[in-house]
N, C-alpha and C positions, 0 to 999 in steps of 0.2 A: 786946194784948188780943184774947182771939177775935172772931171774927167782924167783924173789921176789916180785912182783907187785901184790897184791890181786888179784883173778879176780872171775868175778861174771856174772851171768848169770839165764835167762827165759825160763824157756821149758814151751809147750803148745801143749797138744792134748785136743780133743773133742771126746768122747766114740760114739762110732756106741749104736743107741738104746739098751737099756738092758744090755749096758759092764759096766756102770757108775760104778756100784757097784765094780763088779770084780780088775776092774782099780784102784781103790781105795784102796784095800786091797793088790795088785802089789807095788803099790805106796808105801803104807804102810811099807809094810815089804823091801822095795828097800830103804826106807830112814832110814831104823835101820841100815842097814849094812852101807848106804853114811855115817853117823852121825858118826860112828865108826871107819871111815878113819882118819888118821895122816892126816894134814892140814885142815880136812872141817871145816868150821865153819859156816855153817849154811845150814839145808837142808829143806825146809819148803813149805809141798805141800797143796795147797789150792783147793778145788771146787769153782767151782765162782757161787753164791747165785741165780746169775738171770738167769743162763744157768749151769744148774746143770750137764750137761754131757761134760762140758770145764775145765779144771785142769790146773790149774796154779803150777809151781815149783818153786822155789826160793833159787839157789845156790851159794855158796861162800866160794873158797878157799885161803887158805893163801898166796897162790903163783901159779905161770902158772907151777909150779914143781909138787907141791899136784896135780892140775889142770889134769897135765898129766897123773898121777899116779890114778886117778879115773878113769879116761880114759881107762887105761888098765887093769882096776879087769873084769875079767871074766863075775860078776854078773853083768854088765850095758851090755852087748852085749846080756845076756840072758832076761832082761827086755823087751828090745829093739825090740828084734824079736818076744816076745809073745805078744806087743802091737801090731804089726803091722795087726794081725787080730783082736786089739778090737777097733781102731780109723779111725779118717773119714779121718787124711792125709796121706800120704804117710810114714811119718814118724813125730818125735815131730819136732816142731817150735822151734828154739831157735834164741834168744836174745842175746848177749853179754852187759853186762854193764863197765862201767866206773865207780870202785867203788871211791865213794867223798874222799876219806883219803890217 
């Protein structure tokens, strides 16, 4: 059935000196409200140990439908644009995966 395929995905920024923190605590409260969306199942953001101002994310909806539908809450375009002054790329990096199941 369309729009049933898991899909899963890597976002990735790097804090401009001194945001690490700030970023963290964005993240934070950005993955209460993901965790609380109808299909997410899983939202889980990591610091990476040996470059502590790189942030890994790790998302996964039940379908490219949820998928979409996280896409258009409000609160990820407002993320979105208050990172853009705290990281070194233009925007986050993302990944798409092929989830195994």
């Amino acid at each position: 059935m369309e729009g049933t395929t898991p899909r899963a995905l890597l976002a990735e920024v790097t804090a401009l000196p001194g945001k690490a923190e700030l970023i963290r605590d964005l993240l934070r409260d950005y993955g209460r409200k993901v965790r609380a969306e109808p299909g997410n199942r899983v939202f889980a953001c990591h610091q990476v140990e040996a470059k502590p101002n790189h942030f890994v994310v790790y998302e996964v909806y039940e379908s490219e439908t949820a998928f979409e539908a996280h896409l258009a809450a409000p609160y990820g375009a407002e993320l979105n644009q208050r990172l853009k002054a705290l990281i070194e790329e233009p925007e986050s990096a993302l990944t798409f995966l092929t989830p195994p199941y």
